[in-house]
N, CA, C and O atoms as a printed pandas DataFrame, in Angstrom:
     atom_number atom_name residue_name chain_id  residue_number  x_coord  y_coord  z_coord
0              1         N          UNK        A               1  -34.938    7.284    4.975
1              2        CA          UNK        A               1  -35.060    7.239    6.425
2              3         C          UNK        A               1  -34.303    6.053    7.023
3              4         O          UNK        A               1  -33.546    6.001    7.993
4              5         N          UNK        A               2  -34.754    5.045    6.106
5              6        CA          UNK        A               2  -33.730    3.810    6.604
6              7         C          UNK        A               2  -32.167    4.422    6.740
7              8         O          UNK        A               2  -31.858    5.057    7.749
8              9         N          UNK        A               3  -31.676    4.303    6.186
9             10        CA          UNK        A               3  -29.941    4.897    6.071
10            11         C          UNK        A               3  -29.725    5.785    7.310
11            12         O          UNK        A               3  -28.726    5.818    8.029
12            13         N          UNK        A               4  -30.782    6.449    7.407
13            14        CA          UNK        A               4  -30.602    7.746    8.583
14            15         C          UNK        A               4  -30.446    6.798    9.886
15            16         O          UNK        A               4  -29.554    6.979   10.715
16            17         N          UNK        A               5  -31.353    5.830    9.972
17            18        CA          UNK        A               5  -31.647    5.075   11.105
18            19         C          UNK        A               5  -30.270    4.062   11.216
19            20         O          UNK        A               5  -29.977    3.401   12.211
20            21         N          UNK        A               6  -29.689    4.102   10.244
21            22        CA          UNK        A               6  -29.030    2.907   10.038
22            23         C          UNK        A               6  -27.279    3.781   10.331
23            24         O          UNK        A               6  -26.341    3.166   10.838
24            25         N          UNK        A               7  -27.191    5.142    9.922
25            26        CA          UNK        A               7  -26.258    6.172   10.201
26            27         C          UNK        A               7  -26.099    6.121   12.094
27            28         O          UNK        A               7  -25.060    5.603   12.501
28            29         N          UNK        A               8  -27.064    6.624   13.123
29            30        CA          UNK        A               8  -27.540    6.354   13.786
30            31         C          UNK        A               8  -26.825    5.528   14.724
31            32         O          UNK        A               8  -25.846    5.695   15.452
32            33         N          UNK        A               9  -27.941    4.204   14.380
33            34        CA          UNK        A               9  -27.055    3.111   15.442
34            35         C          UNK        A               9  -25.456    2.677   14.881
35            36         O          UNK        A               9  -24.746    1.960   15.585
36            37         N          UNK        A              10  -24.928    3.258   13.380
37            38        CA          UNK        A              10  -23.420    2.705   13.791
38            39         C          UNK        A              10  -23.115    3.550   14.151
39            40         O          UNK        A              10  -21.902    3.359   14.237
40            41         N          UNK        A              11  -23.315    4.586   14.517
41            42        CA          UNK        A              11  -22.474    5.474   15.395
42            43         C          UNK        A              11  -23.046    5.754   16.800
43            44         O          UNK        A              11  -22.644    6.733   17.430
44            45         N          UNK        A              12  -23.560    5.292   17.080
45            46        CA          UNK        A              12  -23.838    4.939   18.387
46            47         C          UNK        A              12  -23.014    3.498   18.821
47            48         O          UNK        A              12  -22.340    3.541   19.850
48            49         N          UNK        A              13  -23.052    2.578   18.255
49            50        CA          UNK        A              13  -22.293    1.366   18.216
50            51         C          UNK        A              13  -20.746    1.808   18.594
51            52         O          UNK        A              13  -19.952    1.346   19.413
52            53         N          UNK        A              14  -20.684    2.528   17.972
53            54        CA          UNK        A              14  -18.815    2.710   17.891
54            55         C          UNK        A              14  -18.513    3.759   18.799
55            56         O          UNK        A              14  -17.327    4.076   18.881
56            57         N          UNK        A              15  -19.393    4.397   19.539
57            58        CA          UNK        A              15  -19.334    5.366   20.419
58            59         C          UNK        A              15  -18.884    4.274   21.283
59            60         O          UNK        A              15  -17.656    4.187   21.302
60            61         N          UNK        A              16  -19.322    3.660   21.798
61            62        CA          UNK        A              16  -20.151    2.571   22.516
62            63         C          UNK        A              16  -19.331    1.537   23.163
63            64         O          UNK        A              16  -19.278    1.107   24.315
64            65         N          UNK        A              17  -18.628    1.235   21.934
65            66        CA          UNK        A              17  -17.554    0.060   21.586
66            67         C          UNK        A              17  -16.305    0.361   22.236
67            68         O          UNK        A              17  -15.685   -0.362   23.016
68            69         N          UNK        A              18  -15.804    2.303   21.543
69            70        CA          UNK        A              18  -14.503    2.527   21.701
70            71         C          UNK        A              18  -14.847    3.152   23.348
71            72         O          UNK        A              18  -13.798    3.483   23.900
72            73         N          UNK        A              19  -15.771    3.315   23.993
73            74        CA          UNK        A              19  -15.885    3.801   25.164
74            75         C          UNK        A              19  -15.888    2.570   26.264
75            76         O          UNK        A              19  -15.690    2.871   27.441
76            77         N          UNK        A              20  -16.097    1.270   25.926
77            78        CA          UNK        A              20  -15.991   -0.138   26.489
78            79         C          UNK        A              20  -14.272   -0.263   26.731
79            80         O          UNK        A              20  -13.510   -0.409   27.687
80            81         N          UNK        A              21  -14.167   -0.092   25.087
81            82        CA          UNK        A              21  -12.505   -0.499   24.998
82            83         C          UNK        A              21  -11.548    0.698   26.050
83            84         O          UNK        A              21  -10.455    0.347   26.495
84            85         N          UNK        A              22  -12.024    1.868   26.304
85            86        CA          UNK        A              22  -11.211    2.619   27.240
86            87         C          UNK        A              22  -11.860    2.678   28.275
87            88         O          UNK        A              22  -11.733    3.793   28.779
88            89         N          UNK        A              23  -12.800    1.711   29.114
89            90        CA          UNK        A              23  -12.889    1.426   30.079
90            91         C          UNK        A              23  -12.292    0.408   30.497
91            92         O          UNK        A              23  -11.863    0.376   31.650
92            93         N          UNK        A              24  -12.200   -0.260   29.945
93            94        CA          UNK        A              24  -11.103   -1.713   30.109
94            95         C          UNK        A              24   -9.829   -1.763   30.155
95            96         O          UNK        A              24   -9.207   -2.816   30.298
96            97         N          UNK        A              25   -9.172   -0.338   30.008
97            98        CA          UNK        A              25   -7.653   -0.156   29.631
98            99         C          UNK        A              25   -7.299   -0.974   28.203
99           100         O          UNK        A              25   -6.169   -1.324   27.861
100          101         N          UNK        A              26   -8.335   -1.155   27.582
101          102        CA          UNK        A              26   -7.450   -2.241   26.128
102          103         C          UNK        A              26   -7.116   -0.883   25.140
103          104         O          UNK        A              26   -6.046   -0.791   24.538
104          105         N          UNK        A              27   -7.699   -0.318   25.099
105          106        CA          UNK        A              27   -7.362    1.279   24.637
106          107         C          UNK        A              27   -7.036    2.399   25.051
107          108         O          UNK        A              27   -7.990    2.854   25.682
108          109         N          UNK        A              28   -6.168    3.114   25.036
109          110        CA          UNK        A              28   -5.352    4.328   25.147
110          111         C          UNK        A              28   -6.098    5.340   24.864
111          112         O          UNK        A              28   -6.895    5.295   23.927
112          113         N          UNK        A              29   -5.908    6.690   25.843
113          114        CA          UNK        A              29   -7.149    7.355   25.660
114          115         C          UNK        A              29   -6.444    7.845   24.228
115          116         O          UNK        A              29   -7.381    7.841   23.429
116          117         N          UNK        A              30   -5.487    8.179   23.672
117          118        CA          UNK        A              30   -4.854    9.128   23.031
118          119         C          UNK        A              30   -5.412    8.799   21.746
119          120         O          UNK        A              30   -5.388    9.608   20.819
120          121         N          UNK        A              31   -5.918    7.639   21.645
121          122        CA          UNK        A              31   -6.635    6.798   20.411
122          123         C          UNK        A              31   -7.959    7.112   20.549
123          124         O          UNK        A              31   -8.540    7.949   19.858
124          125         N          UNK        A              32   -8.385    6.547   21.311
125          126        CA          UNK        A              32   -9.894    6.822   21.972
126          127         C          UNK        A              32  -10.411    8.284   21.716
127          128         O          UNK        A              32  -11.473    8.330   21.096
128          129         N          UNK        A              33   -9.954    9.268   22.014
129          130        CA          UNK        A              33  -10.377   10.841   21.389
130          131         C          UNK        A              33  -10.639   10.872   20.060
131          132         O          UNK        A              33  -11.682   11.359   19.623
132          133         N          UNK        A              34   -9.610   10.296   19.225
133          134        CA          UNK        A              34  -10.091   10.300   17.747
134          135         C          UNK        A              34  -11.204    9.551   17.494
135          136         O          UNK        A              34  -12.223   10.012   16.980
136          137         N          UNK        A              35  -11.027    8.191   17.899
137          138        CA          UNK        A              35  -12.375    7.663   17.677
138          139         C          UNK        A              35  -13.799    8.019   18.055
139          140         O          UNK        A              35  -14.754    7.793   17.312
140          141         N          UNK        A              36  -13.895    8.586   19.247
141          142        CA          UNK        A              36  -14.948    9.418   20.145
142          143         C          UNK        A              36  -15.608   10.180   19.088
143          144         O          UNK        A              36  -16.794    9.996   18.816
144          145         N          UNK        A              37  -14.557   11.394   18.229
145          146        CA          UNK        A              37  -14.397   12.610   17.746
146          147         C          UNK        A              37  -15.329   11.970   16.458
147          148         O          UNK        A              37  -16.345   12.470   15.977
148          149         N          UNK        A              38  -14.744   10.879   16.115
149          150        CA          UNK        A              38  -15.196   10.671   14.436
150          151         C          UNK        A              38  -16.726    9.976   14.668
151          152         O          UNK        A              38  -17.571   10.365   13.862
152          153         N          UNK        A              39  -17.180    8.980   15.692
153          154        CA          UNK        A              39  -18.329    8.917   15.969
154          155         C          UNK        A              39  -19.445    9.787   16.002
155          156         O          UNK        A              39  -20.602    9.755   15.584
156          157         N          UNK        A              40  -18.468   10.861   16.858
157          158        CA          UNK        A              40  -19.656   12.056   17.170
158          159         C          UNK        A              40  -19.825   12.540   16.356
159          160         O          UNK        A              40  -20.994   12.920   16.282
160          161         N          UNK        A              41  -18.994   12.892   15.240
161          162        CA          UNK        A              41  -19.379   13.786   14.057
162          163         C          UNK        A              41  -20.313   13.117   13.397
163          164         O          UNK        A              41  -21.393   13.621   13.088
164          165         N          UNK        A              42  -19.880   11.623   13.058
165          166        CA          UNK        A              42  -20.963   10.934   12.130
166          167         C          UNK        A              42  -22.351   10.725   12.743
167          168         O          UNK        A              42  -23.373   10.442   12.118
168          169         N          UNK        A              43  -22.229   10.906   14.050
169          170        CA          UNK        A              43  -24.000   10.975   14.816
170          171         C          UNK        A              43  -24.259   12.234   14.315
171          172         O          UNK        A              43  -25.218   12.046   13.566
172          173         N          UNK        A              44  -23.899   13.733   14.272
173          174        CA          UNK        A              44  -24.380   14.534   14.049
174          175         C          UNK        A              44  -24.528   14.922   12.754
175          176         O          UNK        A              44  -25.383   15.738   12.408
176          177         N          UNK        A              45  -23.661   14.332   11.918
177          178        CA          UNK        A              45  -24.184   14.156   10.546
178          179         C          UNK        A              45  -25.691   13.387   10.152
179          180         O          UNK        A              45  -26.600   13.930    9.523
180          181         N          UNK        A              46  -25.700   12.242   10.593
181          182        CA          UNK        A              46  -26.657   11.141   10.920
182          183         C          UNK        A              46  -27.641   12.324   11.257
183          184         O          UNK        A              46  -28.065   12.922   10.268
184          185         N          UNK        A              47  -28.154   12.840   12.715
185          186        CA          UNK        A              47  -29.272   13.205   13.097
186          187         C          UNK        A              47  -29.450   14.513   12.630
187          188         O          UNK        A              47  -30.232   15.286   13.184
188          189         N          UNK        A              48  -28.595   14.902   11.378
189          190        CA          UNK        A              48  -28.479   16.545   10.566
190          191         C          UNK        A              48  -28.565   16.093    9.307
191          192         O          UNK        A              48  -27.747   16.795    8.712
192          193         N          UNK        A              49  -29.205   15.114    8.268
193          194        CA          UNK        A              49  -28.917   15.126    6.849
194          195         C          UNK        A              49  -27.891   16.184    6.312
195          196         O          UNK        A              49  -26.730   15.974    5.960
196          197         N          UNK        A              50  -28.696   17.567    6.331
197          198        CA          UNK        A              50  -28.585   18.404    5.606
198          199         C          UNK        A              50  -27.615   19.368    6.055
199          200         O          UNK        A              50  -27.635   20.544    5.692
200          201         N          UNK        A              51  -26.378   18.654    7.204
201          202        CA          UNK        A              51  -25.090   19.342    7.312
202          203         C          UNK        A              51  -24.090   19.320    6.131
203          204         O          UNK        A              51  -23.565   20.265    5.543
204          205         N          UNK        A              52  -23.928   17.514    5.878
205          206        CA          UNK        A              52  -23.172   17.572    4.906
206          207         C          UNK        A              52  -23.174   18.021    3.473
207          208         O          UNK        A              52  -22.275   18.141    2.641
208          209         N          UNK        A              53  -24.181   18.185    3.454
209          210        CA          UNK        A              53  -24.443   19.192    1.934
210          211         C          UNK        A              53  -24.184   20.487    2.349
211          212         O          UNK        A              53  -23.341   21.050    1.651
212          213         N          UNK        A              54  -24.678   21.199    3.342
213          214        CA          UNK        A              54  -24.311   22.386    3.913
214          215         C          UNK        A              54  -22.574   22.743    3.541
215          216         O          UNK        A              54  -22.101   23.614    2.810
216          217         N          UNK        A              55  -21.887   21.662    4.389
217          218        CA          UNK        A              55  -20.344   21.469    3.865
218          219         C          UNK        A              55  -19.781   21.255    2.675
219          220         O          UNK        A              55  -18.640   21.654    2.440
220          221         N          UNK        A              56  -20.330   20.766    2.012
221          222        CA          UNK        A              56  -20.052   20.486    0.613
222          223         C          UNK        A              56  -20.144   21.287   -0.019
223          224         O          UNK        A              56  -19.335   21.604   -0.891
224          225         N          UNK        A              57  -21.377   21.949    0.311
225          226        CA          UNK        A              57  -21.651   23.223   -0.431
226          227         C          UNK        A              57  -20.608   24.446   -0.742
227          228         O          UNK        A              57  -20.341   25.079   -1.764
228          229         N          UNK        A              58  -20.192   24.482    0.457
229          230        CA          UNK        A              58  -19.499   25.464    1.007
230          231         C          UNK        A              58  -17.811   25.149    0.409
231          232         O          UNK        A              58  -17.150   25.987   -0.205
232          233         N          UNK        A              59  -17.433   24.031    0.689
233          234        CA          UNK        A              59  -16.254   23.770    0.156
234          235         C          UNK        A              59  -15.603   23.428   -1.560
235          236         O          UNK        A              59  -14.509   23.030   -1.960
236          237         N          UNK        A              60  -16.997   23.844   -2.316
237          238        CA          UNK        A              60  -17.411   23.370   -3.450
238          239         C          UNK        A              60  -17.419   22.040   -3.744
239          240         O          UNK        A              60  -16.819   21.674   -4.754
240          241         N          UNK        A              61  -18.102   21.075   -2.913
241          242        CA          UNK        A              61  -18.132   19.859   -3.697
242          243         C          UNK        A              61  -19.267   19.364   -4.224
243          244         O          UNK        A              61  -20.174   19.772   -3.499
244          245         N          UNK        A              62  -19.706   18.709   -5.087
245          246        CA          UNK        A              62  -20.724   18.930   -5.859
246          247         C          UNK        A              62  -22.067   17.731   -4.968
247          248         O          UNK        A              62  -23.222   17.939   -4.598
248          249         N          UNK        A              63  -21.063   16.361   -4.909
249          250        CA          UNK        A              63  -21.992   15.123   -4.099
250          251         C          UNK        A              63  -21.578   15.360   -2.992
251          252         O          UNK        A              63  -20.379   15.635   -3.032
252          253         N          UNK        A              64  -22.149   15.396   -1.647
253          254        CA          UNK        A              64  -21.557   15.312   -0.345
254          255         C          UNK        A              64  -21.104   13.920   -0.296
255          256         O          UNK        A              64  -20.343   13.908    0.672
256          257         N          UNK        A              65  -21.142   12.745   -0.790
257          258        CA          UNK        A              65  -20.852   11.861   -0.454
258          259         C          UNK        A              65  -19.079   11.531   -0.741
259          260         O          UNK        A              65  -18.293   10.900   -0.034
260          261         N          UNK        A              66  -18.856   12.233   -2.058
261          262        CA          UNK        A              66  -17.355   12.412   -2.381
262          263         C          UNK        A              66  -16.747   13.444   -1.089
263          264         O          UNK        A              66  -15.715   13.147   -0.488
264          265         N          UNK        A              67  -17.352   14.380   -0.851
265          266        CA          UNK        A              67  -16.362   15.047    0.353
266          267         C          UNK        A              67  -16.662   13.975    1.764
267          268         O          UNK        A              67  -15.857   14.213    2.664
268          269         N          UNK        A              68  -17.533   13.006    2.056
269          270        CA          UNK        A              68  -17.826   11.868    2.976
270          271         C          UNK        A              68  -16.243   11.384    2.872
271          272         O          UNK        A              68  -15.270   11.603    3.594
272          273         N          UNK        A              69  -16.466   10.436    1.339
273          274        CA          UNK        A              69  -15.303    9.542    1.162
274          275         C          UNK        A              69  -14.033    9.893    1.061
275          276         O          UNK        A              69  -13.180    9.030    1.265
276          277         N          UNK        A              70  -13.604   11.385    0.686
277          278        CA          UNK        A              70  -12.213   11.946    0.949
278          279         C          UNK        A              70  -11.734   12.268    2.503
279          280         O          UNK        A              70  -10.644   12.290    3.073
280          281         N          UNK        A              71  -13.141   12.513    2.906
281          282        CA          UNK        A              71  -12.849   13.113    4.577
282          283         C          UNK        A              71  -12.380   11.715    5.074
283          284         O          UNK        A              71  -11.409   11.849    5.819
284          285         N          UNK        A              72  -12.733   10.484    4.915
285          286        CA          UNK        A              72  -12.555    9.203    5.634
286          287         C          UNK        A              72  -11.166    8.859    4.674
287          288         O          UNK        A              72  -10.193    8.690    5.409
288          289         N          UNK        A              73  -10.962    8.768    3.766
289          290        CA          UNK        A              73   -9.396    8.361    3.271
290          291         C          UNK        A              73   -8.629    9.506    3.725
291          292         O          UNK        A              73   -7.438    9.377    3.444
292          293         N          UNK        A              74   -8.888   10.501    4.285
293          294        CA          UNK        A              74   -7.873   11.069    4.787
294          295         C          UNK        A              74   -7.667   11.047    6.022
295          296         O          UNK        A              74   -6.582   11.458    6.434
296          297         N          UNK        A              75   -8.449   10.662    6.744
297          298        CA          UNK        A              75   -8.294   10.524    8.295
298          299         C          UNK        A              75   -7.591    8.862    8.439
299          300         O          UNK        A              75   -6.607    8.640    9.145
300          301         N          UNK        A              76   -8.446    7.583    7.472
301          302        CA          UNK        A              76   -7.401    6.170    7.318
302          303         C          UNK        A              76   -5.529    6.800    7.341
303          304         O          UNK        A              76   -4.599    6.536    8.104
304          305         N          UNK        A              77   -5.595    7.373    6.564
305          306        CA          UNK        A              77   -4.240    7.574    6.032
306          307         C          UNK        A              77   -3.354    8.386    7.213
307          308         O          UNK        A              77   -2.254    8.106    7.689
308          309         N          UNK        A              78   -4.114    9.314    7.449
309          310        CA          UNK        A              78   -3.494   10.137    8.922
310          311         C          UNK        A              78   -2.974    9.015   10.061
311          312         O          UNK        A              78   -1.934    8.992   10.719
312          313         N          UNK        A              79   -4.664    7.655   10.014
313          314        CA          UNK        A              79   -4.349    7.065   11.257
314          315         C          UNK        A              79   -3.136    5.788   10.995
315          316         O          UNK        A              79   -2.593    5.142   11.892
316          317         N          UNK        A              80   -2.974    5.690    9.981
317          318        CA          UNK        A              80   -2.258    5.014    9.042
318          319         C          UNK        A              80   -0.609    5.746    9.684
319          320         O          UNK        A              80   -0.011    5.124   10.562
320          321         N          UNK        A              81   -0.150    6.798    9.248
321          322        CA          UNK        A              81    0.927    7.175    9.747
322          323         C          UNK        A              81    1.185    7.636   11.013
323          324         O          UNK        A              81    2.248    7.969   11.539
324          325         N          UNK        A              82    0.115    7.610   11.406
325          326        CA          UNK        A              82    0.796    7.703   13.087
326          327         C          UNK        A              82    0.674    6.142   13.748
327          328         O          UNK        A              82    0.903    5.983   14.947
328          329         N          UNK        A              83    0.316    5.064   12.920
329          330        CA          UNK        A              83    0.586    4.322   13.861
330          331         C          UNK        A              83    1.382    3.417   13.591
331          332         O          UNK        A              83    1.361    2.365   14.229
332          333         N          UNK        A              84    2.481    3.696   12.324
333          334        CA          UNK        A              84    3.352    3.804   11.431
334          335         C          UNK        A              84    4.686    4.017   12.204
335          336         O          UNK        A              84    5.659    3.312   12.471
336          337         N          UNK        A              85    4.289    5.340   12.453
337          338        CA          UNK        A              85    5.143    6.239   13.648
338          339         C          UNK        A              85    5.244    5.831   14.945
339          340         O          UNK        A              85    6.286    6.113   15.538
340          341         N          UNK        A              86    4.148    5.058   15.674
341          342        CA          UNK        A              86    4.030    4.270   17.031
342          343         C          UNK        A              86    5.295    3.377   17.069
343          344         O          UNK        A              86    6.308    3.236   17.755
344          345         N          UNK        A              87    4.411    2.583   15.423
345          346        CA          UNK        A              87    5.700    0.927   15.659
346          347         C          UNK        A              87    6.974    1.324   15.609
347          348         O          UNK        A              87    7.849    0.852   16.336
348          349         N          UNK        A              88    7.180    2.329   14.640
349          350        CA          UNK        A              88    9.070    2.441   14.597
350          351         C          UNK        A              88    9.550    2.888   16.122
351          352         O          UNK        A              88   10.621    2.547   16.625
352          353         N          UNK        A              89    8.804    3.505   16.595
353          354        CA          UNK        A              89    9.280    4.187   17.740
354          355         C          UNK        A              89    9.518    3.129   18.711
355          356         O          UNK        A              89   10.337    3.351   19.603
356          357         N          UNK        A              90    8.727    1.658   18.648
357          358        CA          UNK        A              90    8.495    1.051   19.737
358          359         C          UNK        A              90    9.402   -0.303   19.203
359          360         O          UNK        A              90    9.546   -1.322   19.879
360          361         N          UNK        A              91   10.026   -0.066   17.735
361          362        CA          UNK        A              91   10.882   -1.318   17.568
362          363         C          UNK        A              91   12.494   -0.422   17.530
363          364         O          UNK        A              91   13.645   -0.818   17.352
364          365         N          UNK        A              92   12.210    0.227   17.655
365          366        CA          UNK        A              92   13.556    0.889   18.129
366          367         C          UNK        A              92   13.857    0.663   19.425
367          368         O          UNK        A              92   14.972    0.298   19.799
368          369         N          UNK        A              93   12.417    0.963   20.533
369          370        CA          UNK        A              93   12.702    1.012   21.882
370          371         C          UNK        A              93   13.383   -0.685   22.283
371          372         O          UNK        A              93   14.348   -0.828   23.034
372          373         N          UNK        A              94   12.580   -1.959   21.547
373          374        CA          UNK        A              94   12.712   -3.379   21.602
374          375         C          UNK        A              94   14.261   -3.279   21.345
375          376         O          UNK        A              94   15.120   -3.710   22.115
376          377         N          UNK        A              95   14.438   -2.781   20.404
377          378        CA          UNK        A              95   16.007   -3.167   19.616
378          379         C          UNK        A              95   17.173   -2.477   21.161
379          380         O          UNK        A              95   18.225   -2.894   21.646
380          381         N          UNK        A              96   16.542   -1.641   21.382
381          382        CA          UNK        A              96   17.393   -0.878   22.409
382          383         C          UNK        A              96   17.664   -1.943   23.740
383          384         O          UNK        A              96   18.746   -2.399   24.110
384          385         N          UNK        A              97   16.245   -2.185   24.348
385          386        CA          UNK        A              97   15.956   -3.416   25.738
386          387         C          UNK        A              97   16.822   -4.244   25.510
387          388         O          UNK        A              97   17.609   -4.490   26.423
388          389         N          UNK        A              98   17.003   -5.141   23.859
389          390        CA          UNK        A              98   17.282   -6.018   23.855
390          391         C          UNK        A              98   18.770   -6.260   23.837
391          392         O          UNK        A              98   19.489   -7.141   24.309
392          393         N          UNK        A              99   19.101   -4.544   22.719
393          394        CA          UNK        A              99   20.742   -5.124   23.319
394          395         C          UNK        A              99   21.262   -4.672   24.687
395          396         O          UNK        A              99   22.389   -5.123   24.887
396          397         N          UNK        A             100   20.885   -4.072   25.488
397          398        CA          UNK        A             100   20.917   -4.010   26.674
398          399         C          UNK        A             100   20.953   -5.207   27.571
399          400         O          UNK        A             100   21.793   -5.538   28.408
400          401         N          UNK        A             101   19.765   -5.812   27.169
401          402        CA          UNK        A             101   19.894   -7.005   28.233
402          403         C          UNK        A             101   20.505   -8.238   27.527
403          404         O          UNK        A             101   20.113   -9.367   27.823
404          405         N          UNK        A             102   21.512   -8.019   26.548
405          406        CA          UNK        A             102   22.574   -8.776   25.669
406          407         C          UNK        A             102   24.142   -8.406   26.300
407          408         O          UNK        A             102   25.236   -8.968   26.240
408          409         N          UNK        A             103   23.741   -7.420   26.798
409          410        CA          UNK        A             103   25.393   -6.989   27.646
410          411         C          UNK        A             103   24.725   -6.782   28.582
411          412         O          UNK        A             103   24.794   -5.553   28.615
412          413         N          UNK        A             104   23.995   -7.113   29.547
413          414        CA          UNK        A             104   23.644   -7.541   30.837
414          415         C          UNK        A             104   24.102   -8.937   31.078
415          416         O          UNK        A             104   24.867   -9.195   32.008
416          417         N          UNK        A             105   23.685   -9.774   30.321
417          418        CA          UNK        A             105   24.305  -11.264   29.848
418          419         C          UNK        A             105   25.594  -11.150   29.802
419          420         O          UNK        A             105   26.117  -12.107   30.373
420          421         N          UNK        A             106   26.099  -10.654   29.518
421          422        CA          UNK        A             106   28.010  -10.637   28.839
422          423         C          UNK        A             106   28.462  -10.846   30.204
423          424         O          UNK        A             106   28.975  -11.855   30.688
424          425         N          UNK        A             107   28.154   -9.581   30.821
425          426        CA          UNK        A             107   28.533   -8.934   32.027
426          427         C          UNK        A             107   28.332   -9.682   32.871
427          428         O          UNK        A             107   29.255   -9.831   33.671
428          429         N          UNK        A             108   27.022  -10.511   33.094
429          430        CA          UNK        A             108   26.907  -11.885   34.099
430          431         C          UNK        A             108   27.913  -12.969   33.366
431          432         O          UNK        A             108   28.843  -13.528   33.948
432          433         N          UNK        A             109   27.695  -13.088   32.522
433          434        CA          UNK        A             109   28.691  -14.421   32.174
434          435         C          UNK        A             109   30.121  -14.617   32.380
435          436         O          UNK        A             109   30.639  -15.678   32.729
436          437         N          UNK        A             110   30.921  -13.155   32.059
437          438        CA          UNK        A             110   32.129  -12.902   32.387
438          439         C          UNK        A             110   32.597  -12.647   33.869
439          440         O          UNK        A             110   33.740  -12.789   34.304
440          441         N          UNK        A             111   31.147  -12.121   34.750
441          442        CA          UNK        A             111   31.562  -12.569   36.127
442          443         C          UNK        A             111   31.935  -13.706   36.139
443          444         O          UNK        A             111   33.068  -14.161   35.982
444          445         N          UNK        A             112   30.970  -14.207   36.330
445          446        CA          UNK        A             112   30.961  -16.131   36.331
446          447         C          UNK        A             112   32.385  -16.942   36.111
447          448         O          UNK        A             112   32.809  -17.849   36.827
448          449         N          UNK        A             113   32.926  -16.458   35.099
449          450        CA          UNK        A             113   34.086  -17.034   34.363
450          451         C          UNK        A             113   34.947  -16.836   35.737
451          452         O          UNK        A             113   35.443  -17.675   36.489
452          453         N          UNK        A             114   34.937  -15.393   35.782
453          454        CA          UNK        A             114   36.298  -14.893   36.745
454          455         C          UNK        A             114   36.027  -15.266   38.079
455          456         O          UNK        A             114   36.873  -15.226   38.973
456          457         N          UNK        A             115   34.543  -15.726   38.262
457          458        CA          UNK        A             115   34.944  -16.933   39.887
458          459         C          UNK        A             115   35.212  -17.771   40.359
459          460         O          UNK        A             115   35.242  -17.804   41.589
């Protein structure tokens, strides 16, 4: 019962947390859905024991706790490459600004010269 109780408030916590953080604008909703998503499931796991065995069952796994711990290394790893995929996208965009405003410079400086 403890664990159940203890299932519970961290997912209420993190409901909680990531719903603070996208009230504040410090989080993006596009992030915020996943996190929402994975809370809620683990509350309804939490206030359902006997879903995840239900699932396990079903998917043949023998401990629900091994289909727990694969379901969570695979969602790390998912969130892992997309945000993988964020940075390149956004040090490409830097690399781009920057030589831009490197021949923005040129272009002022070589005025300058010629006045």
């Amino acid at each position: 019962m403890t664990a159940t109780i203890l299932a519970i408030v961290a997912s209420l916590v993190t409901f909680v947390f990531v719903f603070l953080l996208l009230r504040r604008g410090v989080l993006r909703e596009k992030y915020a859905v996943l996190w929402l998503l994975v809370s809620g499931v683990a509350l309804v796991l939490a206030l359902i024991p006997g879903a995840l065995r239900w699932v396990a069952d079903i998917l043949g796994v023998q401990t629900p706790s091994n289909l727990l711990f694969f379901v969570t290394v695979v969602l790390l790893v998912l969130v892992s490459v997309q945000l993988s995929y964020e940075l390149s996208r956004h040090e490409m965009r830097i690399r781009r600004l920057a030589e831009e405003v490197a021949l923005l410079h040129r272009r002022l400086d070589d005025q300058h010269r010629d006045d």
